[in-house]
PDB file of N, CA, C and O in Angstrom:
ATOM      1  N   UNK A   1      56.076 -42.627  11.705  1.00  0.00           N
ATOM      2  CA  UNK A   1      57.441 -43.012  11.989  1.00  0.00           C
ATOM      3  C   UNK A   1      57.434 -44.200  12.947  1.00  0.00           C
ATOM      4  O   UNK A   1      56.865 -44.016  14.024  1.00  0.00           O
ATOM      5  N   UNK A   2      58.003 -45.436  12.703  1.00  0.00           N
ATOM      6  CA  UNK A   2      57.946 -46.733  13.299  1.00  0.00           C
ATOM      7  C   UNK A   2      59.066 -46.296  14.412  1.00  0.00           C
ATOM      8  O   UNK A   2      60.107 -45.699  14.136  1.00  0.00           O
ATOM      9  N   UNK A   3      58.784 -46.577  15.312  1.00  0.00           N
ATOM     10  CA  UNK A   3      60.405 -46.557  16.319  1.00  0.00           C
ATOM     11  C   UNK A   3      60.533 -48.207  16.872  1.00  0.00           C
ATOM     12  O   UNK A   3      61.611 -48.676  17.238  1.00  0.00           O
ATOM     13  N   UNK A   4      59.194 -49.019  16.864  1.00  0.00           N
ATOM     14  CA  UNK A   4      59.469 -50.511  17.221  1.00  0.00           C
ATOM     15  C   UNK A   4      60.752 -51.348  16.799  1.00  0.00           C
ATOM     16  O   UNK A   4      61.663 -50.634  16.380  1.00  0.00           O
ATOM     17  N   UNK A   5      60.876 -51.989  16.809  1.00  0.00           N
ATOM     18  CA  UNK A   5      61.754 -53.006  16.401  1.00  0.00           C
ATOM     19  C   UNK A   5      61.350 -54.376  16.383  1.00  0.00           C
ATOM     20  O   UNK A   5      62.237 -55.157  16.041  1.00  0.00           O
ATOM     21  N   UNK A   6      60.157 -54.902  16.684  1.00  0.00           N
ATOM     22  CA  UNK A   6      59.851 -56.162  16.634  1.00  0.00           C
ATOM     23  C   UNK A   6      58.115 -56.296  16.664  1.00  0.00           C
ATOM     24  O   UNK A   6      57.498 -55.477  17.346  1.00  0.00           O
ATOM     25  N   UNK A   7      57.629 -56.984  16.169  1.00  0.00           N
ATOM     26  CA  UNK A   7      55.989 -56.488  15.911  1.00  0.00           C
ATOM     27  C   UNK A   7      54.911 -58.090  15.807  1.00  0.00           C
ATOM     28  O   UNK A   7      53.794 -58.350  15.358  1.00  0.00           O
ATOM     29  N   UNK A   8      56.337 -59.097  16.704  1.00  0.00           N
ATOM     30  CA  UNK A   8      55.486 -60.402  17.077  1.00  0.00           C
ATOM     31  C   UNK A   8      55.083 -60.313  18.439  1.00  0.00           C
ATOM     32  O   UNK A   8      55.788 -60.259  19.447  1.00  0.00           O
ATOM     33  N   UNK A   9      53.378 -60.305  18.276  1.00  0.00           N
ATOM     34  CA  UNK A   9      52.863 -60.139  19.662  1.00  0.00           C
ATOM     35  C   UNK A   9      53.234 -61.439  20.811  1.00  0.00           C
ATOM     36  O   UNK A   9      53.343 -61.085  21.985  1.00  0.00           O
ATOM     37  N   UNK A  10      53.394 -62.666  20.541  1.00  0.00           N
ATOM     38  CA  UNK A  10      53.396 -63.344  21.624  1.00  0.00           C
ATOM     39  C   UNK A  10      55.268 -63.153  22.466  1.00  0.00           C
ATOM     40  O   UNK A  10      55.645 -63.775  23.459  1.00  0.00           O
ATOM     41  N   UNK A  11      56.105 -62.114  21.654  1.00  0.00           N
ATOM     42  CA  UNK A  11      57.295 -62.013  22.107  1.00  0.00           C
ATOM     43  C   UNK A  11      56.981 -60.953  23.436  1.00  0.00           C
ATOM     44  O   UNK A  11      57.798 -60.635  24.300  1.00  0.00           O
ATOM     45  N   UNK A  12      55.847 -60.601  23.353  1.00  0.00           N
ATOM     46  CA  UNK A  12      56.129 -59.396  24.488  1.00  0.00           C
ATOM     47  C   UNK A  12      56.261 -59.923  25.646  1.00  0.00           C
ATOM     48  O   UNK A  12      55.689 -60.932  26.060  1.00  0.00           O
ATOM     49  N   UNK A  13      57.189 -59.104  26.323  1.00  0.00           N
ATOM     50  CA  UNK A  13      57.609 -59.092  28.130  1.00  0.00           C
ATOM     51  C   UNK A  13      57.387 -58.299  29.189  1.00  0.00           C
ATOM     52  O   UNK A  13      57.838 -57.180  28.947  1.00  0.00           O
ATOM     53  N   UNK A  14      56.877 -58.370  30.296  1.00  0.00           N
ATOM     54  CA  UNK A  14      57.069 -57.334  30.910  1.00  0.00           C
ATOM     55  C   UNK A  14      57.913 -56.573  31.254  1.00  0.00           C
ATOM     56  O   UNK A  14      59.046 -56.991  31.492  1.00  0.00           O
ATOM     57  N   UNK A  15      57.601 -55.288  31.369  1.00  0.00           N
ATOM     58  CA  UNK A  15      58.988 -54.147  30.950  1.00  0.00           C
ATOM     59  C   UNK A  15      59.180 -53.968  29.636  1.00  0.00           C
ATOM     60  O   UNK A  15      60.270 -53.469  29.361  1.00  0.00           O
ATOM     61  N   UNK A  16      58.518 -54.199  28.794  1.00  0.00           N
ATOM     62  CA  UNK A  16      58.831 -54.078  27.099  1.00  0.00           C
ATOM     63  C   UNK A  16      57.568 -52.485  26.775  1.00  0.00           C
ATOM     64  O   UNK A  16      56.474 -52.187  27.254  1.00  0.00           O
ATOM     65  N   UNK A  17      58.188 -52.041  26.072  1.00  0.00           N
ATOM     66  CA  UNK A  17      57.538 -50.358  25.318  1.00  0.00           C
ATOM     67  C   UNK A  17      56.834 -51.374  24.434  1.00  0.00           C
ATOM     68  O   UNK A  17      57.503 -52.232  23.858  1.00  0.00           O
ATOM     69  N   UNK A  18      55.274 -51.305  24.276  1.00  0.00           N
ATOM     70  CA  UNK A  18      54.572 -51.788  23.563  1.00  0.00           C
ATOM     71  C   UNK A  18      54.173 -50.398  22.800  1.00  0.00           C
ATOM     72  O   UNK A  18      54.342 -49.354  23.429  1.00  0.00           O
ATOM     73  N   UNK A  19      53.766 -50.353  21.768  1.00  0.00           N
ATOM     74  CA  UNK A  19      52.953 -49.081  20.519  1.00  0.00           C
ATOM     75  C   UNK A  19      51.841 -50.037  20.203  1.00  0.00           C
ATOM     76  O   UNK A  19      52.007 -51.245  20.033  1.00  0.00           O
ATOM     77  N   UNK A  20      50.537 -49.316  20.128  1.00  0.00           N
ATOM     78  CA  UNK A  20      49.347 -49.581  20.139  1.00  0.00           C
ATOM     79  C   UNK A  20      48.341 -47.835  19.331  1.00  0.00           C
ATOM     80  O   UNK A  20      48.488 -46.626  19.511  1.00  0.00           O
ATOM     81  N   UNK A  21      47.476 -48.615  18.540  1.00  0.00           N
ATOM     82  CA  UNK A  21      46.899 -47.833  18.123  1.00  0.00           C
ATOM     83  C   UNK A  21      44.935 -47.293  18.834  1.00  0.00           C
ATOM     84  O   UNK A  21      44.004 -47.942  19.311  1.00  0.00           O
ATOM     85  N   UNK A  22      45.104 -46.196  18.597  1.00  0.00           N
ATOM     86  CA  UNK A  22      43.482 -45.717  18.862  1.00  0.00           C
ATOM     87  C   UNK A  22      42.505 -46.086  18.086  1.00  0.00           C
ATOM     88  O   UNK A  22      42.723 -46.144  16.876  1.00  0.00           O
ATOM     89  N   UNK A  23      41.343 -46.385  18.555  1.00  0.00           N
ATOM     90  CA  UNK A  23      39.986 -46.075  17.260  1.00  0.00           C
ATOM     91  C   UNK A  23      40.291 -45.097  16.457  1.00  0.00           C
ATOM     92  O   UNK A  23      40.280 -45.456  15.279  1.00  0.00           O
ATOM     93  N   UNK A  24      40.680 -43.505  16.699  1.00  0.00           N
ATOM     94  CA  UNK A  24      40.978 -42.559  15.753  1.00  0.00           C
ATOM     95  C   UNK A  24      42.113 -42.720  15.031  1.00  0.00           C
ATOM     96  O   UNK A  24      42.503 -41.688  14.485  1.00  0.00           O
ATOM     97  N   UNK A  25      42.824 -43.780  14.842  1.00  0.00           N
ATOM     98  CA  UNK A  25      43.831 -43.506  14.336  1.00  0.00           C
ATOM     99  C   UNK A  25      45.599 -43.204  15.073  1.00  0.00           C
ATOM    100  O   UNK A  25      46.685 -43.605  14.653  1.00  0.00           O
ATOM    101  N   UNK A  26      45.306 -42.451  16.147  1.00  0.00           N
ATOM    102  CA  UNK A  26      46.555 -42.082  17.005  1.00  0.00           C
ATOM    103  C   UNK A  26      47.182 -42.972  17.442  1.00  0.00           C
ATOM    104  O   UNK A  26      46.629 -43.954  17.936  1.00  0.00           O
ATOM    105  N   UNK A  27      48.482 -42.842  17.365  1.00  0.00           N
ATOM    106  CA  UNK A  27      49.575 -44.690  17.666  1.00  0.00           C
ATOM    107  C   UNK A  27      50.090 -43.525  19.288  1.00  0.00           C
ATOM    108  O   UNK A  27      50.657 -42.432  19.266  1.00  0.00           O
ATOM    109  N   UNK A  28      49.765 -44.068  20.096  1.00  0.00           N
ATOM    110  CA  UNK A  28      50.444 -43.992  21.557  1.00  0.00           C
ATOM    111  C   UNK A  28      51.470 -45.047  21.663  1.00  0.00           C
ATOM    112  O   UNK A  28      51.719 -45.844  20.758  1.00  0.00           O
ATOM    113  N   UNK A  29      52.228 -45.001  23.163  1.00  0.00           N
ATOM    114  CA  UNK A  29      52.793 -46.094  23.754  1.00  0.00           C
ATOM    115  C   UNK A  29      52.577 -46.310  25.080  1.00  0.00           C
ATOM    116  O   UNK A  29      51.886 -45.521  25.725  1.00  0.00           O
ATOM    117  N   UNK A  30      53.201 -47.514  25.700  1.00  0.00           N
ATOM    118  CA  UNK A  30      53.154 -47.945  27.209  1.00  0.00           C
ATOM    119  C   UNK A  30      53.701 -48.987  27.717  1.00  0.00           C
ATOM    120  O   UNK A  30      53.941 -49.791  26.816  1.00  0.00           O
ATOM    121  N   UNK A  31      54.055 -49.411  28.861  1.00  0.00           N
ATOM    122  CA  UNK A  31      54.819 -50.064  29.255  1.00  0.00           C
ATOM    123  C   UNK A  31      54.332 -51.592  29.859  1.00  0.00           C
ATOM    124  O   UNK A  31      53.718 -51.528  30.924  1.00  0.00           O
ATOM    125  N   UNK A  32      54.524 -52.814  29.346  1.00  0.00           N
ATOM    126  CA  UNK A  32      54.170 -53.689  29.381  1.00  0.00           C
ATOM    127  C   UNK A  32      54.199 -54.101  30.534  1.00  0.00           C
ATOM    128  O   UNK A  32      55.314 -54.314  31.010  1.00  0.00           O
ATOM    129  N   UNK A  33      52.633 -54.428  31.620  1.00  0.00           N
ATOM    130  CA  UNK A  33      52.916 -54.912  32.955  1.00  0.00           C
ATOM    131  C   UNK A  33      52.304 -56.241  32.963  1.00  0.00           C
ATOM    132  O   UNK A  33      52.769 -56.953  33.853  1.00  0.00           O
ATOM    133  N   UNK A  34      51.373 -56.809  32.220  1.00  0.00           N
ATOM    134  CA  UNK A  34      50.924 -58.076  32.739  1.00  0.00           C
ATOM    135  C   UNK A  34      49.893 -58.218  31.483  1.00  0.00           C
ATOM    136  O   UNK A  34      49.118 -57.458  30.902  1.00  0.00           O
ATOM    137  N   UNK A  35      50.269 -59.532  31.370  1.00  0.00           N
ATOM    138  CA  UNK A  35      49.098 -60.369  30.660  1.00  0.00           C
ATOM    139  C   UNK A  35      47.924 -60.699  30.753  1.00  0.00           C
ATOM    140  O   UNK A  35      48.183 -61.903  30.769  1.00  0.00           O
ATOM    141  N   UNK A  36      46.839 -60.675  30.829  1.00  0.00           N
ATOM    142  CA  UNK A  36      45.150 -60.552  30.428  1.00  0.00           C
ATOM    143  C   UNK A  36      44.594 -61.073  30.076  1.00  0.00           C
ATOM    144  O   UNK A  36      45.132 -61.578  29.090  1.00  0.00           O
ATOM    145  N   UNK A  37      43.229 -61.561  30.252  1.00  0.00           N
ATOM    146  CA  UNK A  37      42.412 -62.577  29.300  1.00  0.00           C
ATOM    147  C   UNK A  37      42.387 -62.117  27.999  1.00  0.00           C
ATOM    148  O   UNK A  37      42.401 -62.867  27.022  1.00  0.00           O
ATOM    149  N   UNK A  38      42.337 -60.469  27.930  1.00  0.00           N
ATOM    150  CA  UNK A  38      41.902 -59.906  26.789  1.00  0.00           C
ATOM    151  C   UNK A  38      43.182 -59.030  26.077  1.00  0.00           C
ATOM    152  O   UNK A  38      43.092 -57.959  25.478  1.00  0.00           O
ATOM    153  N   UNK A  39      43.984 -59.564  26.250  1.00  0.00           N
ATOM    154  CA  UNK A  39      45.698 -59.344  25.763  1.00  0.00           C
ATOM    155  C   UNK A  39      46.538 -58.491  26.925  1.00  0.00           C
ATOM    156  O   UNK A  39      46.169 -58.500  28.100  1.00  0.00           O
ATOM    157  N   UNK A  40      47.695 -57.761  26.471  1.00  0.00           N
ATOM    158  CA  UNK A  40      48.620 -56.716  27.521  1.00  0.00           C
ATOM    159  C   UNK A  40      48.224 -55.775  28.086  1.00  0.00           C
ATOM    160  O   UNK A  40      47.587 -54.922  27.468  1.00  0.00           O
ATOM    161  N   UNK A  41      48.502 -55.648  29.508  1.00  0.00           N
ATOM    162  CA  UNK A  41      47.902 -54.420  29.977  1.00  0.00           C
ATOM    163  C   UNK A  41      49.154 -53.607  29.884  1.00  0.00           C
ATOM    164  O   UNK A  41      50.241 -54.087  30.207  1.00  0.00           O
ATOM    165  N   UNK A  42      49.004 -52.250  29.400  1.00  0.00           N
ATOM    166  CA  UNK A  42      49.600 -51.752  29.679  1.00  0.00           C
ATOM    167  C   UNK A  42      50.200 -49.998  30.643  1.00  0.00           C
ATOM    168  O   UNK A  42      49.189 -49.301  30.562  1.00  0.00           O
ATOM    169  N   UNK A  43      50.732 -49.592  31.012  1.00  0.00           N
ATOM    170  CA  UNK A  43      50.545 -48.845  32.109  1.00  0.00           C
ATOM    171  C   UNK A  43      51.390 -47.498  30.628  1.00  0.00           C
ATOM    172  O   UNK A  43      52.482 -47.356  30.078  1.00  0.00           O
ATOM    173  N   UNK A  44      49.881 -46.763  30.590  1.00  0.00           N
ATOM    174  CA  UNK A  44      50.158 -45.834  29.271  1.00  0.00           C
ATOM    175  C   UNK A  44      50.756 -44.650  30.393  1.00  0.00           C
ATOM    176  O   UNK A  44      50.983 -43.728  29.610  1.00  0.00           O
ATOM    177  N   UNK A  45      51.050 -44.260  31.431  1.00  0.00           N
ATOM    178  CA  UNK A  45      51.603 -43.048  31.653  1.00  0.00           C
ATOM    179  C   UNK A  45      50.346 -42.156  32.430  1.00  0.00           C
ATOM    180  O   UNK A  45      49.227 -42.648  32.573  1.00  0.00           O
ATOM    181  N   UNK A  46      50.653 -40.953  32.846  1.00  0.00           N
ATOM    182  CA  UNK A  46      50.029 -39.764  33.531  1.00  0.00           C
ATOM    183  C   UNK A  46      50.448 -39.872  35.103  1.00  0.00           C
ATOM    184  O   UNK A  46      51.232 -40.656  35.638  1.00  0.00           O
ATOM    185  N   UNK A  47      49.889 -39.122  35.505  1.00  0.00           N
ATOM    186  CA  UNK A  47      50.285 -38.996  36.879  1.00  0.00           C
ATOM    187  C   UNK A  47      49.888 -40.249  38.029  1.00  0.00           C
ATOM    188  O   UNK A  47      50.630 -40.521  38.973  1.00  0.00           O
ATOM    189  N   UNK A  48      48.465 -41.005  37.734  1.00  0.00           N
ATOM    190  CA  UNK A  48      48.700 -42.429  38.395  1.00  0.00           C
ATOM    191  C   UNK A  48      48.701 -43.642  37.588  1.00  0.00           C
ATOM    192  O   UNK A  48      48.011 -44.605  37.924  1.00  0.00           O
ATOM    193  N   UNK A  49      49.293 -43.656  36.741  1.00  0.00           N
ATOM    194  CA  UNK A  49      49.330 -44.733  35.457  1.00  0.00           C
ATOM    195  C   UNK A  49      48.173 -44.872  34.942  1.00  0.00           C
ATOM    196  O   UNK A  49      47.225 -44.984  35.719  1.00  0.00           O
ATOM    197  N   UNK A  50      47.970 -44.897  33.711  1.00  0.00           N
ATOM    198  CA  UNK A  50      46.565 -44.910  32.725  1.00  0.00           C
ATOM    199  C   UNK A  50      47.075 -46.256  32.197  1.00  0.00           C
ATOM    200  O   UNK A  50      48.148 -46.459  31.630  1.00  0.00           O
ATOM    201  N   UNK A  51      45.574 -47.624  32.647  1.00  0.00           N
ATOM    202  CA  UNK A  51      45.920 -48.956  32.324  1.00  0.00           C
ATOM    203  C   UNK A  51      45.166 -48.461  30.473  1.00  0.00           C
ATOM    204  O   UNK A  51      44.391 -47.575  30.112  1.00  0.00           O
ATOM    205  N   UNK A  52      45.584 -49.089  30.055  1.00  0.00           N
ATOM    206  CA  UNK A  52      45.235 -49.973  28.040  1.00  0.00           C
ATOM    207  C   UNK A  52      45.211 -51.197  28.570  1.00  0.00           C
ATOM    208  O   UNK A  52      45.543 -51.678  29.654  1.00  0.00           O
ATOM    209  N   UNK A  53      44.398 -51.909  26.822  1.00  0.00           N
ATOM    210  CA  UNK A  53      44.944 -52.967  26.889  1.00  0.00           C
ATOM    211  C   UNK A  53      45.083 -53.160  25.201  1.00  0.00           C
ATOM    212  O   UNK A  53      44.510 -52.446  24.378  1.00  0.00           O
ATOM    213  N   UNK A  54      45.741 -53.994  24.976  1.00  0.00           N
ATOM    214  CA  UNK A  54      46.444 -54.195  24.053  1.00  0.00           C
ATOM    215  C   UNK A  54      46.124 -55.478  23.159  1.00  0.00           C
ATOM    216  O   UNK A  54      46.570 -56.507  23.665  1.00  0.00           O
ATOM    217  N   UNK A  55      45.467 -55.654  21.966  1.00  0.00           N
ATOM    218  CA  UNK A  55      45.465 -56.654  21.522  1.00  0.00           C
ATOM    219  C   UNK A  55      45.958 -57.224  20.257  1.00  0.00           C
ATOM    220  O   UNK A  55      45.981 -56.396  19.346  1.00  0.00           O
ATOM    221  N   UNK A  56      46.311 -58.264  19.983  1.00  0.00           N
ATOM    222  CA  UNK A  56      47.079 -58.967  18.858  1.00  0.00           C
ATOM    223  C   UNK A  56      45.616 -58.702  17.738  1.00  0.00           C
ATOM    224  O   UNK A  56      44.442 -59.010  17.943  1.00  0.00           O
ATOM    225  N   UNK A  57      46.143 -58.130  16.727  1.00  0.00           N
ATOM    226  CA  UNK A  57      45.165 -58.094  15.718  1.00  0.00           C
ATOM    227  C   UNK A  57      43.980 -56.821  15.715  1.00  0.00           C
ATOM    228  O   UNK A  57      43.250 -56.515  14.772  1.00  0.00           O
ATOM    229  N   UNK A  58      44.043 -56.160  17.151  1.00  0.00           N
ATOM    230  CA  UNK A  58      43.068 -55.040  17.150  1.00  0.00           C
ATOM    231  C   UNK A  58      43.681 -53.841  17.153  1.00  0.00           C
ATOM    232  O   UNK A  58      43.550 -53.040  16.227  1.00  0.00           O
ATOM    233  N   UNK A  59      44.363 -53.638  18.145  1.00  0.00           N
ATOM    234  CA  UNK A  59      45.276 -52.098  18.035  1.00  0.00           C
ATOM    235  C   UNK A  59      46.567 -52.605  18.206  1.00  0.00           C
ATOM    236  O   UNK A  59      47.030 -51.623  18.786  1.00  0.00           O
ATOM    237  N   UNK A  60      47.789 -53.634  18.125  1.00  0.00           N
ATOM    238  CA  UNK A  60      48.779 -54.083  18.499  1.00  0.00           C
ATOM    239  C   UNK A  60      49.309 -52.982  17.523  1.00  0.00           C
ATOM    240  O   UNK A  60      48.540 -52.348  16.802  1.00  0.00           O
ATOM    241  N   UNK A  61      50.165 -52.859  17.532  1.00  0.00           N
ATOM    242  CA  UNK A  61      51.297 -51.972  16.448  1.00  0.00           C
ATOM    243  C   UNK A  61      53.218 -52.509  16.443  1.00  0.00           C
ATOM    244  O   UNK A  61      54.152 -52.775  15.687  1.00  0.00           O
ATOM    245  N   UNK A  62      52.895 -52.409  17.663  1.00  0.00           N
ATOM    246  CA  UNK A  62      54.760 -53.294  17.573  1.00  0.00           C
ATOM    247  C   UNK A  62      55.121 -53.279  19.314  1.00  0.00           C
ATOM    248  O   UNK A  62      54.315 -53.128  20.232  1.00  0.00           O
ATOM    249  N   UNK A  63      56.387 -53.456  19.384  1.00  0.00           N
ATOM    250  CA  UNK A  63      56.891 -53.599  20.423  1.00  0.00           C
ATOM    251  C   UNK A  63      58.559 -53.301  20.616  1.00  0.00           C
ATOM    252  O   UNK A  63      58.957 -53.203  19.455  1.00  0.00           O
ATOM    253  N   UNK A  64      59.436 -53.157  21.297  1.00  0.00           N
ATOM    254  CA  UNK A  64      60.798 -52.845  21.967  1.00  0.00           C
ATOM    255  C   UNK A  64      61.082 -53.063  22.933  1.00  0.00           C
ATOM    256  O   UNK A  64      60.690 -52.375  23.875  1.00  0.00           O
ATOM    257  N   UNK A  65      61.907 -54.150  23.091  1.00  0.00           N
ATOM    258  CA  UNK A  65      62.628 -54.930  24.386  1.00  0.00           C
ATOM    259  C   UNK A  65      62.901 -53.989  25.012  1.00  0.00           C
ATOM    260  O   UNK A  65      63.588 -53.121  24.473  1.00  0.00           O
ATOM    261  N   UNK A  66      62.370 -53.794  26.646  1.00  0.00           N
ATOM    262  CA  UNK A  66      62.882 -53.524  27.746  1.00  0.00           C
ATOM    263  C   UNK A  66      64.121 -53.906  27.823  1.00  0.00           C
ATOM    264  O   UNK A  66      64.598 -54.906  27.287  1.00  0.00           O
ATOM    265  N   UNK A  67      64.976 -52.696  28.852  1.00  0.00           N
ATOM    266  CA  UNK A  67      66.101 -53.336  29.671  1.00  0.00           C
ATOM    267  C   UNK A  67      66.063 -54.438  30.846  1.00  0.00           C
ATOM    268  O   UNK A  67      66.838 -55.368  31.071  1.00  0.00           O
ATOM    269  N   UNK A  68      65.146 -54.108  31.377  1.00  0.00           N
ATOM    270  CA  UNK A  68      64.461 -55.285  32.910  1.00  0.00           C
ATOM    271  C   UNK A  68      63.470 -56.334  32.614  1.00  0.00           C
ATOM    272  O   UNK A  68      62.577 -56.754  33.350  1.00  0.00           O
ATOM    273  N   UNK A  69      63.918 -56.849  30.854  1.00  0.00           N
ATOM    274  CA  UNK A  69      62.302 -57.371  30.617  1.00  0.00           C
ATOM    275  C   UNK A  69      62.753 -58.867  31.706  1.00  0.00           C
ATOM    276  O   UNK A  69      63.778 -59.417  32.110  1.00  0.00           O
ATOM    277  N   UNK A  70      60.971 -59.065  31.841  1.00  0.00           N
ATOM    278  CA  UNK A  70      60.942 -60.294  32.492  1.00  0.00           C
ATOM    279  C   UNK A  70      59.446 -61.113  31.979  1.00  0.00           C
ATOM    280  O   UNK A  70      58.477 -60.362  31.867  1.00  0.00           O
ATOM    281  N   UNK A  71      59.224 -62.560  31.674  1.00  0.00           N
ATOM    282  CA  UNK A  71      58.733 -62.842  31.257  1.00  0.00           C
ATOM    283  C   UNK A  71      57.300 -63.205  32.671  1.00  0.00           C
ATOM    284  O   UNK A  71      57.498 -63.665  33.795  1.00  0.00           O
ATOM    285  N   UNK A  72      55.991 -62.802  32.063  1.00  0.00           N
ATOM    286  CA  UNK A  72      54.963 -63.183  32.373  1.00  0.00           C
ATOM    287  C   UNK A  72      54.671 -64.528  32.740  1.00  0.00           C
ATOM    288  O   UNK A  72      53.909 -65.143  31.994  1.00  0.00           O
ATOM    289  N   UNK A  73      55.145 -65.126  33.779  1.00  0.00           N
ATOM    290  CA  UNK A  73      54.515 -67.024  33.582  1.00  0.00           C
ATOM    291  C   UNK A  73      53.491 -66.715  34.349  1.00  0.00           C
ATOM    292  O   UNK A  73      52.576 -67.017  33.583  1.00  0.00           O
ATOM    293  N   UNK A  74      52.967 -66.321  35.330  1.00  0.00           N
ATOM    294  CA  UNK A  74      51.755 -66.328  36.037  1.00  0.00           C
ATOM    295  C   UNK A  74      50.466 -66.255  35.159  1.00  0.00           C
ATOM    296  O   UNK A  74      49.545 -67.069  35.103  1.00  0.00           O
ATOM    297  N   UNK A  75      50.672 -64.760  34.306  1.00  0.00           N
ATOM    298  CA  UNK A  75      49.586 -64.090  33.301  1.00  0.00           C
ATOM    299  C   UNK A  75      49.291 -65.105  32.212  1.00  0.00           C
ATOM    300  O   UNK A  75      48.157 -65.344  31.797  1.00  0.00           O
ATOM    301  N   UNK A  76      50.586 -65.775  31.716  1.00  0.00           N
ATOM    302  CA  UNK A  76      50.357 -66.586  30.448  1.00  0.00           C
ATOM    303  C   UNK A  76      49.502 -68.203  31.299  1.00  0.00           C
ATOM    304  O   UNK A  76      48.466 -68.599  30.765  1.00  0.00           O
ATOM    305  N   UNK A  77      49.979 -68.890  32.415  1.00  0.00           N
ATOM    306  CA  UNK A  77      49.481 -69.829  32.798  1.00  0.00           C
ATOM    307  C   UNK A  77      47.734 -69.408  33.355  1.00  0.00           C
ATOM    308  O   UNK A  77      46.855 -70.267  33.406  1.00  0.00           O
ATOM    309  N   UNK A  78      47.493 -67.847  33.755  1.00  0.00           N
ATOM    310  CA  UNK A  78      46.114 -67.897  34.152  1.00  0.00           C
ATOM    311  C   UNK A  78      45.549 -68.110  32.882  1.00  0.00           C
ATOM    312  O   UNK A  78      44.563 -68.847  32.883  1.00  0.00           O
ATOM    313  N   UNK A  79      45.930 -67.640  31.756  1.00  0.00           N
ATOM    314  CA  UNK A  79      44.823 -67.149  30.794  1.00  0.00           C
ATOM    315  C   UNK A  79      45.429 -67.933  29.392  1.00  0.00           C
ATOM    316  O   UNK A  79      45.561 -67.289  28.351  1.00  0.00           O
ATOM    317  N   UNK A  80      45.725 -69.142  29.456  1.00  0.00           N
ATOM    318  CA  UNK A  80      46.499 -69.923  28.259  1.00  0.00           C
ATOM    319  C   UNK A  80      45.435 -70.995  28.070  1.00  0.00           C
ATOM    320  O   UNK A  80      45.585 -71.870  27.218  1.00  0.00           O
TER     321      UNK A  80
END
């Protein structure tokens, strides 16, 4: 069941619900905090945030605009 709404990776923002898939197969989600050499990190949840990371073409799956999104210029200018 898709719940994304948009599934172009360079649209993501911070504060955006990214969906990302496992090696096994399992589609999780998490919350988009910062940009990476090696794509989105994202803060998957538990009791002290569990970092992912997220990549265009490896496990990306889609994405859903945050309410607070705000765009990455720091992350995109380190690693562009």
């Amino acid at each position: 069941m898709a719940t994304w709404t948009d599934e172009c990776f360079s649209e993501i923002q911070q504060g955006d619900k990214v969906w990302y898939q496992t090696p096994q197969g399992q589609t999780f989600s998490g919350k988009a905090v910062l940009f990476g050499p090696h794509g989105w990190v994202l803060n998957a949840g538990g009791r002290h945030g569990m970092a992912k990371v997220v990549q265009d073409g490896a496990n990306y799956l889609g994405h859903k605009p945050g309410r607070n999104r705000t765009p990455d210029h720091l992350g995109k200018w380190l690693h562009s």
